[in-house]
C-alpha positions as CSV (number, residue, x, y, z in Angstrom):
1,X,6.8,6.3,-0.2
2,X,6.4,9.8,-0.7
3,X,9.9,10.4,1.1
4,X,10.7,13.9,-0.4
5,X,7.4,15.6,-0.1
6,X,8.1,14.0,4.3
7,X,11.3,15.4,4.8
8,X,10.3,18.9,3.5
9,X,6.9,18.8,5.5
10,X,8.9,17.6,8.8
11,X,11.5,20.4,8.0
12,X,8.5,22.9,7.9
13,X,6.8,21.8,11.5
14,X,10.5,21.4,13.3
15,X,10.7,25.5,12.5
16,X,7.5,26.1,14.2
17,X,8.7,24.3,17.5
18,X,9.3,26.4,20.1
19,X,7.5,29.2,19.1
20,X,5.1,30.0,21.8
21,X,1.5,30.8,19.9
22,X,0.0,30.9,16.6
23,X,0.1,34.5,14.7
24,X,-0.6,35.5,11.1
25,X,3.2,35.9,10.1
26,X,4.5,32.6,11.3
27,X,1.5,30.5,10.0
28,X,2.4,32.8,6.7
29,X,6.0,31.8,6.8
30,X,5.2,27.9,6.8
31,X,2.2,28.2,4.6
32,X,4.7,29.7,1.7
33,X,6.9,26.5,2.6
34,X,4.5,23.9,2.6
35,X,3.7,25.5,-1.0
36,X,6.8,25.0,-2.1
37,X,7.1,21.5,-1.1
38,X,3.6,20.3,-2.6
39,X,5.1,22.1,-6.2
40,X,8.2,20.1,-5.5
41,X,6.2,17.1,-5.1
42,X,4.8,18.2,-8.7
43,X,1.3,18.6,-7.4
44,X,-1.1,20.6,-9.9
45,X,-0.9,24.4,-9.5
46,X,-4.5,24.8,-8.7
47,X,-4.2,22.1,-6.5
48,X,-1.8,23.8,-4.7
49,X,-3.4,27.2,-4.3
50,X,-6.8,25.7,-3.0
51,X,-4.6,23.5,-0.4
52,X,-3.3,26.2,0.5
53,X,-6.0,28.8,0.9
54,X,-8.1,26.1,2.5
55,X,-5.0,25.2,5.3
56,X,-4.7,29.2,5.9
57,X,-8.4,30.1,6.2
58,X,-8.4,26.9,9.2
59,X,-5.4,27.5,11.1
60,X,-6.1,31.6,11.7
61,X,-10.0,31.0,11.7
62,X,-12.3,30.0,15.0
63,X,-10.8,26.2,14.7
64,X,-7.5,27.3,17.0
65,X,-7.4,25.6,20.0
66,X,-5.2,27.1,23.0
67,X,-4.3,23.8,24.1
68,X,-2.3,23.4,21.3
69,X,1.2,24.7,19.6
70,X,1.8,26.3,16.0
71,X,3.4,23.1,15.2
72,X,0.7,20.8,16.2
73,X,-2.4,23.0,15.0
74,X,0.0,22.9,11.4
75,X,0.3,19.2,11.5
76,X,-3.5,18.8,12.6
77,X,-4.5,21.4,9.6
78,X,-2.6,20.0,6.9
79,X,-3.0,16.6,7.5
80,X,-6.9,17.0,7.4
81,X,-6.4,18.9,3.8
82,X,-4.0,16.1,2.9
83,X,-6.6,13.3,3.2
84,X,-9.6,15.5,1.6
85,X,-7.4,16.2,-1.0
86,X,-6.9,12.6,-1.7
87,X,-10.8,12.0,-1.6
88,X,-11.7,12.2,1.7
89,X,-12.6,8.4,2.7
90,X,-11.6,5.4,0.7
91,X,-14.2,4.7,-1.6
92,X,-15.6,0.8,-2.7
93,X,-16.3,-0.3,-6.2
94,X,-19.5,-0.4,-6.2
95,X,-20.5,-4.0,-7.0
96,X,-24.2,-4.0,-6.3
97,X,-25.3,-4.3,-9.9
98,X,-27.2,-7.3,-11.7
99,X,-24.4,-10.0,-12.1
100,X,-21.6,-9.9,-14.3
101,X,-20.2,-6.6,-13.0
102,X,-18.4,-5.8,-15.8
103,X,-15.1,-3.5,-15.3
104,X,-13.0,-1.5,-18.7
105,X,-9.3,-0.9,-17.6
106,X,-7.9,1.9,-19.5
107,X,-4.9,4.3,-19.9
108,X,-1.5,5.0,-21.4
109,X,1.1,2.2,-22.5
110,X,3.0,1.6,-19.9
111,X,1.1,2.0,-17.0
112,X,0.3,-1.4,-15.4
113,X,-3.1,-1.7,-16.8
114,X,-2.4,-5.9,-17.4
115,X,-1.0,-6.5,-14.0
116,X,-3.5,-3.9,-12.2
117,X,-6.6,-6.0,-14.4
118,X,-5.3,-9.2,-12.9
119,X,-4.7,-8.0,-9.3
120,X,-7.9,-6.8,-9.3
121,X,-9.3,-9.8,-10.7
122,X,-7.1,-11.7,-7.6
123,X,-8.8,-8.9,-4.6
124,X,-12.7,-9.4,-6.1
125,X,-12.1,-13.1,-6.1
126,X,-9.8,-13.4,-2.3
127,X,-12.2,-10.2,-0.6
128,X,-15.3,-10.1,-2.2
129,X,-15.9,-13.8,-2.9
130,X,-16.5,-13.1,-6.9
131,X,-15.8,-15.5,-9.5
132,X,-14.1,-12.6,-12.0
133,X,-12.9,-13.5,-15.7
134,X,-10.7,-11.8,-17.7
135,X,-9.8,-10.8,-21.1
136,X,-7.7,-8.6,-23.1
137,X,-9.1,-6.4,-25.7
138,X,-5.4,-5.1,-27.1
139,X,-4.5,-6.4,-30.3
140,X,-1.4,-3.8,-30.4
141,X,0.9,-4.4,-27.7
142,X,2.7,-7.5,-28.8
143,X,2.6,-10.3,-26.2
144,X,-0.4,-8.0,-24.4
145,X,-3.1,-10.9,-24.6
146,X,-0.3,-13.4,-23.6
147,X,0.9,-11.4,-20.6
148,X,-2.7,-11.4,-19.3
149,X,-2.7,-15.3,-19.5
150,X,0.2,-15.8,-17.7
151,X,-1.5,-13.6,-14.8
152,X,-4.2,-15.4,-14.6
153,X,-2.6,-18.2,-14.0
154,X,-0.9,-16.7,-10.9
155,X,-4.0,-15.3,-9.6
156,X,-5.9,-18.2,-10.7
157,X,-8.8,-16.4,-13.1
158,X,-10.1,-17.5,-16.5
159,X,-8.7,-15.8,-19.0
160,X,-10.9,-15.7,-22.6
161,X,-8.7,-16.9,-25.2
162,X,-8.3,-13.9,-27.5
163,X,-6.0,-13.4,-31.0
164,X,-4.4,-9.9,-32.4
165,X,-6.8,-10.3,-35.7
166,X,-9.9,-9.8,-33.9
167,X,-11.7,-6.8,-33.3
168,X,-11.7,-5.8,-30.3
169,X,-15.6,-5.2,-29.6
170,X,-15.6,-9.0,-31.0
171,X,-13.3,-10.3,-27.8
172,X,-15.8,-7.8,-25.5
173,X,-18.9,-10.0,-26.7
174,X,-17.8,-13.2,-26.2
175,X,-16.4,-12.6,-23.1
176,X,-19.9,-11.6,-22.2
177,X,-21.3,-14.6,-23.8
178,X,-18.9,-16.6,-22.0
179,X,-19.1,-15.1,-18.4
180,X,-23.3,-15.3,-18.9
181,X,-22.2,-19.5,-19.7
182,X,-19.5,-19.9,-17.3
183,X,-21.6,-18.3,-14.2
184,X,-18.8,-15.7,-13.8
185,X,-20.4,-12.7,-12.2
186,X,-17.7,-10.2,-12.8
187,X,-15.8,-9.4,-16.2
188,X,-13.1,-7.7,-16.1
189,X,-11.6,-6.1,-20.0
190,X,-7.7,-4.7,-20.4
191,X,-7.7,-2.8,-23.5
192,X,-5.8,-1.4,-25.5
193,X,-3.2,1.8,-24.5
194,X,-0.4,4.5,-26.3
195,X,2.0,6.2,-25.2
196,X,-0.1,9.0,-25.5
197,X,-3.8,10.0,-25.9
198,X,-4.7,10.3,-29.8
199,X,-7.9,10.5,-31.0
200,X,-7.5,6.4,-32.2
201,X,-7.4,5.3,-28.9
202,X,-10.4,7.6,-27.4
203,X,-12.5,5.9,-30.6
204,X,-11.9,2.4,-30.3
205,X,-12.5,3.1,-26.3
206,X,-15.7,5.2,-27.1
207,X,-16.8,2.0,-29.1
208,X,-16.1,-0.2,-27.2
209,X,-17.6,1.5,-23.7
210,X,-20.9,1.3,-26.3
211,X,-20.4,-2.1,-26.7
212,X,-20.2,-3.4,-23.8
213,X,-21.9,-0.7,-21.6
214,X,-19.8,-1.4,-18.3
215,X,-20.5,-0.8,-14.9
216,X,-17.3,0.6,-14.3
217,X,-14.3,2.5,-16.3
218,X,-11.5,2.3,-14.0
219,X,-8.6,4.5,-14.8
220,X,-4.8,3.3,-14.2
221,X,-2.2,5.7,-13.8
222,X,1.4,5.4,-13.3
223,X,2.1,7.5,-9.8
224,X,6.0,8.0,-11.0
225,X,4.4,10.7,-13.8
226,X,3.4,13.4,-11.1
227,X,0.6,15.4,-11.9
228,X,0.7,14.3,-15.7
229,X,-1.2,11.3,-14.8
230,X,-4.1,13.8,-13.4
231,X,-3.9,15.8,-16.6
232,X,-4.1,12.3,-18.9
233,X,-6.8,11.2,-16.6
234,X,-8.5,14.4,-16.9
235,X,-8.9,13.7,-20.8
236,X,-9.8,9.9,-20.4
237,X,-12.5,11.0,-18.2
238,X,-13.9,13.8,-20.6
239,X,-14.4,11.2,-23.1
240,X,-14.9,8.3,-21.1
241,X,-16.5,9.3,-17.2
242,X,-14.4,7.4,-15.4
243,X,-15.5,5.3,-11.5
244,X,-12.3,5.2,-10.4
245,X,-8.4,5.3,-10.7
246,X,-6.2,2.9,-9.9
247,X,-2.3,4.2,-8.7
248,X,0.8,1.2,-9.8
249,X,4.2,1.8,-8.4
250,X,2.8,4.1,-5.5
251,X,5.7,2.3,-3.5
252,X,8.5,3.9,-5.6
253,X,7.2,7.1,-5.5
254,X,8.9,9.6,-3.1
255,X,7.1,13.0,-4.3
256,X,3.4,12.2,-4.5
257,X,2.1,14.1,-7.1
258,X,-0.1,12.3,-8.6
259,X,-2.1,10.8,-5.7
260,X,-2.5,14.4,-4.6
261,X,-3.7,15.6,-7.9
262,X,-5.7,13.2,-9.9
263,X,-8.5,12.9,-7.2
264,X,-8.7,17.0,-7.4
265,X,-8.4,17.2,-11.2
266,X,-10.7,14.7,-12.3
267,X,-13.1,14.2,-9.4
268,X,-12.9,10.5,-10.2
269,X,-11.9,8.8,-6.7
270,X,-8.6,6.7,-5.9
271,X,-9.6,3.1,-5.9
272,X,-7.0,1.0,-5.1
273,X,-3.0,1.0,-5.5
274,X,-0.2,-0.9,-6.7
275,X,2.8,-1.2,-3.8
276,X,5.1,-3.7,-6.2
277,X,5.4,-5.9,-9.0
278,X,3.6,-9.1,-6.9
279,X,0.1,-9.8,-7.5
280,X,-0.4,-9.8,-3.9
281,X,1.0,-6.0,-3.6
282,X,-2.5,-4.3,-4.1
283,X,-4.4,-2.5,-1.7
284,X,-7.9,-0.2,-1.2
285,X,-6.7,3.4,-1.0
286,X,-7.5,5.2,2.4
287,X,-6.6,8.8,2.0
288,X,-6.7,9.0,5.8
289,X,-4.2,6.9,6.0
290,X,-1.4,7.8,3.4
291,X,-1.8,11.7,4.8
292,X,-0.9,9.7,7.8
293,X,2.0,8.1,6.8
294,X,3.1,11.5,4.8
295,X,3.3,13.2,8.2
296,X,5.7,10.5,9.6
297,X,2.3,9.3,12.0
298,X,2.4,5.9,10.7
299,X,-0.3,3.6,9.6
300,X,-1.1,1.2,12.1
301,X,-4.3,0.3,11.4
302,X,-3.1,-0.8,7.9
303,X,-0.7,-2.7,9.6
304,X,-3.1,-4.6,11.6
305,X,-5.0,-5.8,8.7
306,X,-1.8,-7.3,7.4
307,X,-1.4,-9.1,10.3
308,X,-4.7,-10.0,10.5
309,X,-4.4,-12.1,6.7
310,X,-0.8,-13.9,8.6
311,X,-2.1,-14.4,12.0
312,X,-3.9,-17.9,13.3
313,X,-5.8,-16.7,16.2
314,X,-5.2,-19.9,18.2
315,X,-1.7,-19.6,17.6
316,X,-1.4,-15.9,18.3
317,X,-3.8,-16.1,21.6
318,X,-1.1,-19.5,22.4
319,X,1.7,-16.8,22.0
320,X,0.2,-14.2,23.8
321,X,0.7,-16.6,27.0
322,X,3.8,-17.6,25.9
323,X,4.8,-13.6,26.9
324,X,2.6,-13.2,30.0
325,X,4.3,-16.4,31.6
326,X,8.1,-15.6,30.1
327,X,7.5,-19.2,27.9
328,X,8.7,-17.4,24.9
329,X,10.9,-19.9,22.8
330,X,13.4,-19.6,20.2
331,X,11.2,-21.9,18.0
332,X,8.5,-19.3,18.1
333,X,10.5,-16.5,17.5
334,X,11.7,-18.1,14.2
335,X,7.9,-18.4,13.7
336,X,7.2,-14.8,14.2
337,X,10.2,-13.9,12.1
338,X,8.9,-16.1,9.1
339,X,5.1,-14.6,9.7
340,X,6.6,-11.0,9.9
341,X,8.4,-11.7,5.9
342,X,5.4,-13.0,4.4
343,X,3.6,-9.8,5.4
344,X,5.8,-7.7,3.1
345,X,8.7,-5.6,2.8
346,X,10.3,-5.4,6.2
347,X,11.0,-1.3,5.7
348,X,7.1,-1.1,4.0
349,X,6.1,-2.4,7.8
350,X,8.4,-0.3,9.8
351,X,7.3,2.8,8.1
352,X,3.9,2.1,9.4
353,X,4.4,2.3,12.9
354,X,4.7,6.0,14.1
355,X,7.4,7.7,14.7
356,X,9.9,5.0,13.1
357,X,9.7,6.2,9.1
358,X,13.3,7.3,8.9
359,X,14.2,3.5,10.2
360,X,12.2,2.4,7.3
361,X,14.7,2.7,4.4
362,X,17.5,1.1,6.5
363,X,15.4,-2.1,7.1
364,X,15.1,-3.2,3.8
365,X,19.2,-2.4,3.4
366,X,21.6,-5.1,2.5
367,X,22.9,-4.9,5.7
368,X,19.5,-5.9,7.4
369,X,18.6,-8.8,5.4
370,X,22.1,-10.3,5.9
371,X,21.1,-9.8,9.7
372,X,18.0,-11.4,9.2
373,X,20.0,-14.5,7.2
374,X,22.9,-14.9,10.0
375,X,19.9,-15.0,12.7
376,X,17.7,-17.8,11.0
377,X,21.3,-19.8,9.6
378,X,21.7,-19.7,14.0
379,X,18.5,-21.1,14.2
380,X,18.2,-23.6,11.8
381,X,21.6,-24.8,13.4
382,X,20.4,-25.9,16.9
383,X,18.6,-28.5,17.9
384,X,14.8,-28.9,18.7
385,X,15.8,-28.9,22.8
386,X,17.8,-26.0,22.3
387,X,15.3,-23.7,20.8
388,X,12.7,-24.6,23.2
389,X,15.2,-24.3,26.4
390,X,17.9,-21.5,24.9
391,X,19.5,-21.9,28.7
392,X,21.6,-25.1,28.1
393,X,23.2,-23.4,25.1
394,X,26.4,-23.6,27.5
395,X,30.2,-22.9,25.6
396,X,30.5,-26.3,23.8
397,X,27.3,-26.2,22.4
398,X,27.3,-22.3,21.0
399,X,30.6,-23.3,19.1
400,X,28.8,-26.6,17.6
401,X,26.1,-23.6,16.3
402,X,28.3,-21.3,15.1
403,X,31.0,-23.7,12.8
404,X,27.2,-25.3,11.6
405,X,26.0,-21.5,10.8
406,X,29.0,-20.5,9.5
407,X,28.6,-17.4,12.1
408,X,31.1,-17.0,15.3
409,X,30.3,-17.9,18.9
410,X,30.0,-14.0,18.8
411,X,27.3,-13.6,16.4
412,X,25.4,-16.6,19.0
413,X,26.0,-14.0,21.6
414,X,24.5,-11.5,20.2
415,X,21.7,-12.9,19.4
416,X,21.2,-14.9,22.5
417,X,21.3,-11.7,24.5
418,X,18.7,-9.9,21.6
419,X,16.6,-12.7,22.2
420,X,16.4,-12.6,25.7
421,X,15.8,-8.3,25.2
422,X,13.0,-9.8,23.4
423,X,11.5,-11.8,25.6
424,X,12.1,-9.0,29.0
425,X,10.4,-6.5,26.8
426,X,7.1,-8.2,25.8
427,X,6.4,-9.8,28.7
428,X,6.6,-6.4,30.2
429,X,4.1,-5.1,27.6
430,X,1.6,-7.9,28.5
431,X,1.8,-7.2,31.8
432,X,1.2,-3.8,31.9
433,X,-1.4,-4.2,28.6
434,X,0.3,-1.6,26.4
435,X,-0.8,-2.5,23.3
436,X,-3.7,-4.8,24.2
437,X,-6.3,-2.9,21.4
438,X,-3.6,-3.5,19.0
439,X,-3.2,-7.0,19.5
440,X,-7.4,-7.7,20.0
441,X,-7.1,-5.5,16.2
442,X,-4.7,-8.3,15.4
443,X,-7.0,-11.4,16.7
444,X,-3.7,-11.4,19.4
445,X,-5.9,-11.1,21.9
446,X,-9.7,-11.8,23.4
């Protein structure tokens, strides 16, 4: 995420190291490089200026602390610009509204609006306890209506049954009728999109905002357009006045225009964002948090709230034991390794603990997951005794592994020895309590 605009920010701060105090001409000099890499990030030009200006007027005004180095008040300055940028602090949809909020997605063709109205369906019914249903207003896009059912499915929503010869305001009232029958007390309407704005669209969207007067107009924008999807925002919001913005296929994006534009542009705040093609791969955007993870500071609290949805407190307080008194198994570390997975893509994980973001590409390689399939084929090869007591695996027995794994007594090796680094290194960590606010954060720990 966001790799080039990180490797030309880290290249900025490296050339500050060293140098003994702030001054005019080298804050200059890194200023007119952090410039360049927010244009080649394809951030909005007045974005950029105002960045800028704001970073500059900060890191030679009465905010400079001795204590510090050129490099670190940089880092400090820009990463506070970054998240204000962005919008400052993530911001809720606001559901406090007589019952059924009712939501419009809009935008271009092409966007995600379908999957992003049925994730969003999935996080008000999983987080906020709602009981959402959905329907699709585009009669255009063949298969649109039938895309949406499918979704619903997944995330387990109603869908209104809808047909390409109705009108769209038509399918709009009936699902209100139906959500007012149903006791559903949130509707959520995909409509229709183009590739491009025309004044057809902005009607039937004008009309249809009349119609059902929602609570809500939540734009969704396609991060992979840059700063295009601020200026196409910018004109849905003229016409419309949009709540939000939703950003699909954040994940994929490695110059960050868009999240560092359309908040600027439009003044309509970053709701939420799209991290993959799964309906579980949606998320509330924290600004605070993506500047961190620009920077290469990782994310950790975002981490611990994944943990937190993977994590049985009883089992993780049981495991923190297990580390204190050295009873760390091989059964449990197949456990963690299968609770680790369903949290997400391994490099997505990585790349949120500071300091490891360049490891974070490598550990979603080929290479890695073959790893990660060699050490559970080991596993799932020995027997219950042996992956509670890994000390009788004597010679006999790791060759009986390896023909069943088809690995080599090698491959047992290594990973009898990895495991055992494992196991040294957190029960040193519990010991000492490193980490012991992380793991309460986690429910690891009371």
């Amino acid at each position: 995420m966001f790799d080039t605009l990180s490797d030309r920010l880290e290249g900025v701060f490296k050339k500050l190291k060293g140098q003994g105090r702030i001054t005019e001409r080298n804050i200059e000099d890194a200023l007119r490089e952090v410039r360049l890499a927010l244009l080649e990030a394809d951030v909005n030009i007045k974005v950029v200026r105002d960045f800028v200006e704001h970073v500059r007027s900060r890191a030679l005004g009465q905010e400079v602390m001795r204590s510090l180095s050129p490099e670190q008040h940089l880092i400090k300055f820009v990463s506070n610009e970054l998240t204000q940028v962005m919008g400052g602090q993530a911001r809720e949809l606001d559901l406090k509204v007589k019952p059924p909020v009712k939501i419009m997605i809009v935008g271009l063709q092409g966007a995600g609006k379908t999957t992003a109205a049925a994730k969003l369906a999935r996080w008000l019914k999983l987080e906020r306890k709602r009981h959402p249903l959905l329907a699709s207003t585009d009669i255009y896009r063949p298969a649109a209506m039938e895309q949406l059912r499918v979704l619903g499915a997944q995330v387990e929503v109603p869908v209104v049954e809808s047909r390409e010869t109705e009108d769209p305001v038509e399918i709009a009232s009936r699902a209100m009728a139906r959500a007012d029958a149903g006791g559903n007390d949130a509707i959520i309407i995909d409509t229709a999109g183009r590739l491009q704005i025309d004044e057809e669209l902005m009607d039937e969207l004008v009309r249809l905002k009349a119609a059902l007067n929602p609570h809500h107009i939540v734009f969704v924008a396609d991060a992979m357009t840059g700063q295009e999807a601020a200026n196409v925002a910018q004109g849905f919001h003229q016409r419309l006045e949009l709540s939000g913005v939703i950003l699909t296929k954040l994940d994929s994006d490695a110059r960050g225009g868009a999240a560092l534009s359309v908040r600027a542009v439009t003044g309509a705040p970053i709701l939420f964002v799209g991290l993959g093609e799964k309906v579980d791969s949606f998320e509330v955007f924290h600004p605070d948090r993506l500047s961190s993870r620009i920077l290469g500071m990782g994310d950790m609290l975002t981490l611990i709230e994944k943990a937190q949805t993977t994590y049985d407190a009883a089992k993780a307080k049981e495991l923190e034991r297990k580390f204190k008194k050295n009873e760390f198994t091989i059964t449990d570390f197949a456990e963690q390794i299968k609770a680790i997975r369903k949290m997400g893509s391994l490099g997505d994980l990585i790349g949120m603990i500071p300091g490891l973001k360049k490891l974070a590409g490598a550990a979603d390689s080929e290479e890695a997951k073959d790893e990660l399939k060699r050490i559970q084929a080991i596993i799932d090869s020995m027997t219950h005794q042996e992956r509670e007591n890994h000390l009788i695996l004597n010679g006999k027995r790791r060759m009986r592994i390896a023909a069943g794994s088809g690995t080599s007594v090698q491959d047992i090796n290594r990973f009898l020895k990895q495991f055992d680094q494992t196991r040294k290194m957190m029960k040193k960590i519990t010991k000492l309590g490193a980490g012991k606010s992380m793991m309460r954060g986690m429910g690891l720990g009371r």
